[in-house]
C-alpha positions in Angstrom: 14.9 45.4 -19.5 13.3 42.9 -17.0 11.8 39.6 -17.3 8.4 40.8 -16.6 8.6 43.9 -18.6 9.6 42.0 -21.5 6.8 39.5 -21.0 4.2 42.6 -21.0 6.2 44.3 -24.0 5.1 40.7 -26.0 1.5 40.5 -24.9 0.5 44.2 -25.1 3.5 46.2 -27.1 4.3 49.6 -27.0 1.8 50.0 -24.5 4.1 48.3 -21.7 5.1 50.9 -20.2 2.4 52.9 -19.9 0.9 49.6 -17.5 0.0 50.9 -14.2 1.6 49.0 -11.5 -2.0 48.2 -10.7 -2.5 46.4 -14.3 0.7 45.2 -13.4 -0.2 43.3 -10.6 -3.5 41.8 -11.7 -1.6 40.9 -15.1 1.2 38.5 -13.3 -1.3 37.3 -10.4 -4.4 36.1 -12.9 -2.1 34.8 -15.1 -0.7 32.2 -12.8 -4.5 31.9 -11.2 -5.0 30.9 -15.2 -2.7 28.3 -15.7 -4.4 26.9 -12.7 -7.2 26.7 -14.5 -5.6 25.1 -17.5 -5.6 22.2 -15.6 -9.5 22.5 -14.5 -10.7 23.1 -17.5 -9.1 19.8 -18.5 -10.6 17.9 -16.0 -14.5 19.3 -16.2 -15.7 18.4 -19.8 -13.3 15.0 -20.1 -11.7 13.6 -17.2 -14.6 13.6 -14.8 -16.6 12.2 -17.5 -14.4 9.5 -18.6 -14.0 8.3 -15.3 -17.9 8.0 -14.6 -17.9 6.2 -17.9 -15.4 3.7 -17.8 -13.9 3.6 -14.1 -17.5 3.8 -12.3 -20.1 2.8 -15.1 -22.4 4.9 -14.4 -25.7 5.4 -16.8 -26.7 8.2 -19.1 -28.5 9.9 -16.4 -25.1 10.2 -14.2 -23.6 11.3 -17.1 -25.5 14.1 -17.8 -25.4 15.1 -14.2 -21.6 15.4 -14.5 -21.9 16.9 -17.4 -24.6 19.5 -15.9 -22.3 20.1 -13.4 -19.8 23.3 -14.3 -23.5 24.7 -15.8 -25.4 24.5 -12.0 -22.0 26.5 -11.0 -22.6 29.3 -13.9 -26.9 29.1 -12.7 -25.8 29.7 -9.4 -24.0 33.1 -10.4 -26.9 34.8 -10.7 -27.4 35.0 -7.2 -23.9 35.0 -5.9 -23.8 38.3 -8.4 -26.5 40.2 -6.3 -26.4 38.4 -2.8 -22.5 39.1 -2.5 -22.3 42.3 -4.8 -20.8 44.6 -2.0 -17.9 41.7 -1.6 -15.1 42.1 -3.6 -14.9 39.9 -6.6 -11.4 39.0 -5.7 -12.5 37.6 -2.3 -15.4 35.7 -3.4 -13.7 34.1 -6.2 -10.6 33.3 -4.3 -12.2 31.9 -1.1 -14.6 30.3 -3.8 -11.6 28.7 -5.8 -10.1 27.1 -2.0 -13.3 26.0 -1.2 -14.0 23.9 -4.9 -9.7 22.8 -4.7 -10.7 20.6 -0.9 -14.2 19.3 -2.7 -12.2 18.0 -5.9 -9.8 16.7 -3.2 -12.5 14.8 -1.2 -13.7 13.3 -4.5 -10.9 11.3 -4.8 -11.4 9.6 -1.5 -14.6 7.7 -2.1 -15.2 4.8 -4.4 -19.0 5.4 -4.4 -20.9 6.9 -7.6 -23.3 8.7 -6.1 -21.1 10.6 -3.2 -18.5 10.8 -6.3 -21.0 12.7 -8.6 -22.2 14.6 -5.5 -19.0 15.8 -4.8 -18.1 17.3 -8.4 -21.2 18.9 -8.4 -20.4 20.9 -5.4 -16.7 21.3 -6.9 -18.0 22.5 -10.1 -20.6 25.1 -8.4 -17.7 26.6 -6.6 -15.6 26.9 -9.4 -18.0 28.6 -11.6 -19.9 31.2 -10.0 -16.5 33.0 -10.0 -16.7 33.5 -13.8 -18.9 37.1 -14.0 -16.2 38.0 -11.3 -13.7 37.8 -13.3 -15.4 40.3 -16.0 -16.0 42.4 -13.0 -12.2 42.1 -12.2 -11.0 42.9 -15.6 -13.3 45.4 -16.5 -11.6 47.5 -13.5 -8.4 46.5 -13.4 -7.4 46.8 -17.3 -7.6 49.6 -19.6 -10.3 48.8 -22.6 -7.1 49.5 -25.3 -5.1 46.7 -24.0 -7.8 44.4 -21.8 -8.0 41.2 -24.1 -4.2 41.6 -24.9 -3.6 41.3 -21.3 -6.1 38.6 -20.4 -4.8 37.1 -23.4 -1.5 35.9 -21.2 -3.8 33.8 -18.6 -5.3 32.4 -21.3 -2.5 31.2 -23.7 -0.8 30.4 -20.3 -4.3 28.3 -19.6 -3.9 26.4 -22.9 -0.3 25.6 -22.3 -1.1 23.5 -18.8 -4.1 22.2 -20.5 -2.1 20.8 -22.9 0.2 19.1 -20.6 -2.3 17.8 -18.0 -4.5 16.1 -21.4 -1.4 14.8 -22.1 0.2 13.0 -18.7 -3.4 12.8 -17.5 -4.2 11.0 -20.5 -0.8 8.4 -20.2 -1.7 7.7 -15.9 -4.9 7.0 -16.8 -4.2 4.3 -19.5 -1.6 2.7 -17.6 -4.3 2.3 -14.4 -7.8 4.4 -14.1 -7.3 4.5 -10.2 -4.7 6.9 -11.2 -7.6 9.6 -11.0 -7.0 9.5 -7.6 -3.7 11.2 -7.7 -5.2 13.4 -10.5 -7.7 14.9 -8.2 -5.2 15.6 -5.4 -2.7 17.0 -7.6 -5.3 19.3 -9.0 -7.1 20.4 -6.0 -4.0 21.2 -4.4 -2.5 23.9 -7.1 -6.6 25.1 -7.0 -6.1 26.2 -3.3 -3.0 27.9 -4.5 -5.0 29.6 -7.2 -7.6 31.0 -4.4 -5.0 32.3 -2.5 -3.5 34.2 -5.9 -7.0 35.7 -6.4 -7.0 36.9 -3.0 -3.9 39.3 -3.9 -5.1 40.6 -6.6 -5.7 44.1 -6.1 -9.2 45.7 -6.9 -10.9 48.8 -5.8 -14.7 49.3 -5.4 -16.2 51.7 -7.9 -19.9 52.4 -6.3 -22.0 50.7 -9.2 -25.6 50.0 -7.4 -26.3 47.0 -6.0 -29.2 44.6 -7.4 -30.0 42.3 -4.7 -33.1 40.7 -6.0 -31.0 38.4 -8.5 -33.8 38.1 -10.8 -34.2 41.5 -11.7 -30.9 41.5 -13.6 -32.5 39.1 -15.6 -34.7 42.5 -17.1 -31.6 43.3 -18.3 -32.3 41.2 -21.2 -35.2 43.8 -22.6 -34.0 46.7 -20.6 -30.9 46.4 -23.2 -32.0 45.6 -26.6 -28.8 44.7 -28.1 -28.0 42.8 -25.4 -31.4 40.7 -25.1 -30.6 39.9 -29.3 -27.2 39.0 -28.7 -28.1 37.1 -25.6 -31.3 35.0 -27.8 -28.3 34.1 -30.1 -26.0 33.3 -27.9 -28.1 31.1 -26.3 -29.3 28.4 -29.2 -25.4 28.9 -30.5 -24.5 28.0 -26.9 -26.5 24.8 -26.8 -25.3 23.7 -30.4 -21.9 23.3 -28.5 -22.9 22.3 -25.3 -25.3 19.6 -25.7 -22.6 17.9 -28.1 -19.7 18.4 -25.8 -20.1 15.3 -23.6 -21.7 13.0 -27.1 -18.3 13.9 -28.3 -16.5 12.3 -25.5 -19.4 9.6 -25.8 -18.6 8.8 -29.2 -14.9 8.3 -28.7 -14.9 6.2 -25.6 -17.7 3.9 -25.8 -17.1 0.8 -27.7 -21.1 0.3 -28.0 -22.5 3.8 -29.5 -18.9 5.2 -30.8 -15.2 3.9 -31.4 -14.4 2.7 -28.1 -10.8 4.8 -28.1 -8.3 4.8 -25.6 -8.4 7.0 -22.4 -5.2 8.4 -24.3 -6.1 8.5 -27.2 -9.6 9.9 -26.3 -7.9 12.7 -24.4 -5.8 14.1 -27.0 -8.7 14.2 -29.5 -10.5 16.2 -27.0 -8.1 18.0 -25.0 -4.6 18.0 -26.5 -5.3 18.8 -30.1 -8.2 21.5 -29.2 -5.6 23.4 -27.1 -3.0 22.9 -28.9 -5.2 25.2 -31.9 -5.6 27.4 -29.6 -2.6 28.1 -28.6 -1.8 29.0 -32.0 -4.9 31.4 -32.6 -5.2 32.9 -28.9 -3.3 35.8 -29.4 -4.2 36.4 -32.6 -7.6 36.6 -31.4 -6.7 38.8 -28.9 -5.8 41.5 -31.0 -8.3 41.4 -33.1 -11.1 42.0 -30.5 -9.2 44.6 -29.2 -9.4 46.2 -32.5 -12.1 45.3 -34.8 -16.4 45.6 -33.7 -17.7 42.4 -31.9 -20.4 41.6 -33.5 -18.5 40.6 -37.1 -16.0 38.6 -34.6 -18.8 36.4 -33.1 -20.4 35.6 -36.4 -17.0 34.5 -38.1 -16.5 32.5 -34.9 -19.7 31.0 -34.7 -19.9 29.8 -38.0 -16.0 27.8 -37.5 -17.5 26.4 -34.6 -20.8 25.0 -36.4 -18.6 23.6 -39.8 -16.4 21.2 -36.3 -19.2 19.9 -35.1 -20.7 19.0 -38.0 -17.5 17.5 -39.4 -16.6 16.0 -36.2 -20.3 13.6 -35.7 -20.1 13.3 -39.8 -17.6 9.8 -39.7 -15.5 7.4 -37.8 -12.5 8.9 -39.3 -10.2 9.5 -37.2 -8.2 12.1 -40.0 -12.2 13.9 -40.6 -12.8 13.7 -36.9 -9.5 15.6 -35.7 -10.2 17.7 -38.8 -13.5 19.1 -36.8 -11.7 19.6 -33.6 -9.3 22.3 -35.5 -11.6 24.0 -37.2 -13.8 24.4 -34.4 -11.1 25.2 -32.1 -9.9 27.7 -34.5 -13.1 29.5 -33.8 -13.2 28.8 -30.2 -9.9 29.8 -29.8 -11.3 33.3 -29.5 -14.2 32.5 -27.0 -12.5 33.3 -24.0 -12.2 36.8 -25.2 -15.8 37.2 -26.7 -17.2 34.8 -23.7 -15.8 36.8 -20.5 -15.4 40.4 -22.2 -18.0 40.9 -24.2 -20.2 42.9 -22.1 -17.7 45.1 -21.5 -18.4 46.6 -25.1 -22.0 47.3 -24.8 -23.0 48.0 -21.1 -21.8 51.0 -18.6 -18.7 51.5 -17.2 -18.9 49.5 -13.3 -22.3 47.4 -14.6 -20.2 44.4 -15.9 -20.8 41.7 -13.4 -24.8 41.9 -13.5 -24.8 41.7 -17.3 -22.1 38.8 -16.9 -24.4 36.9 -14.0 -27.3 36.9 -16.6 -25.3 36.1 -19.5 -23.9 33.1 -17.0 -27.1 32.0 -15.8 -28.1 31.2 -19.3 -24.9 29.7 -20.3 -26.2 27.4 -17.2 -29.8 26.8 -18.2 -28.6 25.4 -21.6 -25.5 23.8 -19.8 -28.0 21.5 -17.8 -30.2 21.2 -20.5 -27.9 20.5 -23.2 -26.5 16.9 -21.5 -30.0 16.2 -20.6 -31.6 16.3 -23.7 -28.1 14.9 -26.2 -28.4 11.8 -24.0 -31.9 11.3 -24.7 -31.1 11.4 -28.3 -29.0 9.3 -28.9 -30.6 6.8 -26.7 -33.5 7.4 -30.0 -31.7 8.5 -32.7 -28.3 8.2 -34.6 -24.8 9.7 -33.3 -24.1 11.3 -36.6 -27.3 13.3 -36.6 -25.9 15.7 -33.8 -23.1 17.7 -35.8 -26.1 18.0 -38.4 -28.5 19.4 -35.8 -25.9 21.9 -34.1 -24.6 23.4 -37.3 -28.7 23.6 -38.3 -28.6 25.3 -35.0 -25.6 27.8 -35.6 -26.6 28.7 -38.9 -30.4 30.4 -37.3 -28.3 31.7 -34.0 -26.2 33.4 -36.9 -29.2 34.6 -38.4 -30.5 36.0 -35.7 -27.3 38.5 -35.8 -27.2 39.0 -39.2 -30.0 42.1 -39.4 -27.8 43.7 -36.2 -24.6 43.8 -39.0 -26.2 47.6 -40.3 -26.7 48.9 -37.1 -23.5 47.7 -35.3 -20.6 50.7 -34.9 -18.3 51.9 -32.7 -20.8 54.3 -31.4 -23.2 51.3 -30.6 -20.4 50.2 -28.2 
């Protein structure tokens, strides 16, 4: 018994050896494309935010642009969806993935705020229009028995580099904040490596029409009742998280509106602990969507994530604070499966990656508007009042869902 066979036999079971070498393929490829992106992911919601805040000073408005910026990226998969929809997904998001690793590499390079927060943006677009290619990718590639098992190997394997770049990320960066520098290099670097993994990953056309009038894949949203609900819920859920993701970062490293933590310190409340939970819950999670109706899933989920929040904004302890971050990430620890796959349980075979570029598209509108709008909050009101706000928020996104709980089966799916 191989290595790799007994790496499949852990993630998926029994069902390793009936893999197909195709499975096989993607499986090992994405997985290392994923720990790549272990790394990204640690640098677009706290690095690149605590070095506009305490290396290049910017104000609340850069802030929120920087923030914005991995949203603009999932906005502008909409159109890449349609205008590149007879290009294979594995080309556009590997050439895609090069392209964003020499921007991040270029943003090292110049000491200037603007051209710096120019240059993220660009990096970020690149780097997120690849995500309804990805469904796209999976929904061909992987058998719907074992699909989130599989994907479940990039993403543990995601959390694991995660963990280790918040970590010696977090240490360069307290001992000088130039250190970035290296940071971005470093990163950029294994990103081009990433593109080129993508570009081997096999994948076979399977004739699905092509829309290339982006917006009318937005029709989807009433063409596709259950998907227009769950979309209406997703989206005020979304923005419960998403304006509050940067405040949280806010709150830990500014001396003036929050506790004015370490860069260290600030990156293992936000980074190492969060993937550290889910790490423990990822495979878990896994399973379970593999097995068990969506719908249920996302409520349980949703309502963990809305109880961290609230915890999280509720004090300055540090003990209730980190409490938050684990109980969110608890539920978060299953969003990869439930964000990237869940349209693969109520749309057509092959119709994936429109559904995804809409489902995108408004994880971008509330992604830009989220930053926008938390800034200009707490430039009026109290800090503490957010986590009250978003778990307000959760709660009516749940309610939304609740009604759907009747109708929802397996024949629904």
């Amino acid at each position: 018994m191989n290595i790799r066979y007994r790496i499949l036999r852990f993630f998926v079971g029994e069902e390793a050896s009936s893999v197909t070498p195709h499975e096989r393929k993607t499986f090992f490829l994405d997985t290392l494309r994923s720990g790549v992106d272990g790394i990204e992911v640690t640098l677009a919601p706290s690095v690149f935010l605590l070095i506009a805040i305490q290396f290049f000073q910017v104000s609340d408005i850069w802030k929120s642009i920087i923030s914005s910026a991995t949203f603009i990226g999932l906005i502008f998969s909409l159109f890449t969806a349609a205008l590149l929809g007879n290009k294979k997904p594995t080309n556009v998001s590997g050439y895609s993935t090069i392209t964003g690793g020499f921007f991040l590499i270029f943003a090292a390079f110049t000491d200037n705020a603007l051209v710096f927060c120019s240059l993220l943006i660009v990096h970020s677009i690149f780097m997120f229009i690849r995500a309804p290619l990805f469904t796209a990718i999976f929904e061909v590639n992987y058998s719907p028995t074992r699909r989130a098992k599989l994907f479940s190997a990039g993403i543990m394997f995601a959390i694991v580099t995660g963990l280790a770049s918040n970590y010696f990320f977090g240490r360069l960066l307290d001992i000088n904040l130039e250190y970035y520098k290296l940071i971005f290099c470093f990163s950029g670097f294994f990103l081009i490596i990433s593109g080129i993994l993508l570009l081997n990953i096999p994948y076979e056309f399977t004739g699905r029409k092509i829309r290339r009038n982006p917006l009318k894949n937005l029709a989807l949203l009433y063409k596709n009742p259950i998907f227009g609900i769950v979309s209406l819920s997703w989206f005020i859920m979304g923005f419960a998280n998403l304006w509050s993701i940067p405040l949280r970062i806010v709150y830990l490293a500014e001396a003036d509106r929050g506790l004015g933590l370490s860069p260290f310190l600030t990156l293992i409340i936000i980074g190492f602990i969060p993937n550290a939970v889910k790490l423990l819950f990822s495979n878990l999670w896994a399973r379970i969507f593999d097995r068990f109706d969506f719908l249920p899933i996302r409520i349980i989920t949703t309502l963990l994530m809305g109880i961290g929040i609230f915890l999280f904004f509720l004090t300055e302890n540090i003990a209730v604070i980190i409490t938050g971050q684990v109980i969110m990430n608890i539920g978060l620890a299953c969003s990869p499966f439930i964000w990237n796959l869940w349209v693969t349980k109520i749309v057509p075979q092959g119709e994936s990656q429109p559904y995804m570029s809409v489902h995108t598209f408004l994880c971008g509108v509330r992604g830009v508007m989220g930053p926008f709008l938390g800034f200009l909050f707490v430039q009026n009101f109290p800090m503490r009042y957010v986590g009250t706000i978003s778990f307000a928020m959760v709660m009516v996104s749940i309610a939304i869902l609740i009604p759907m709980l009747k109708k929802w089966s397996k024949s629904t799916i």
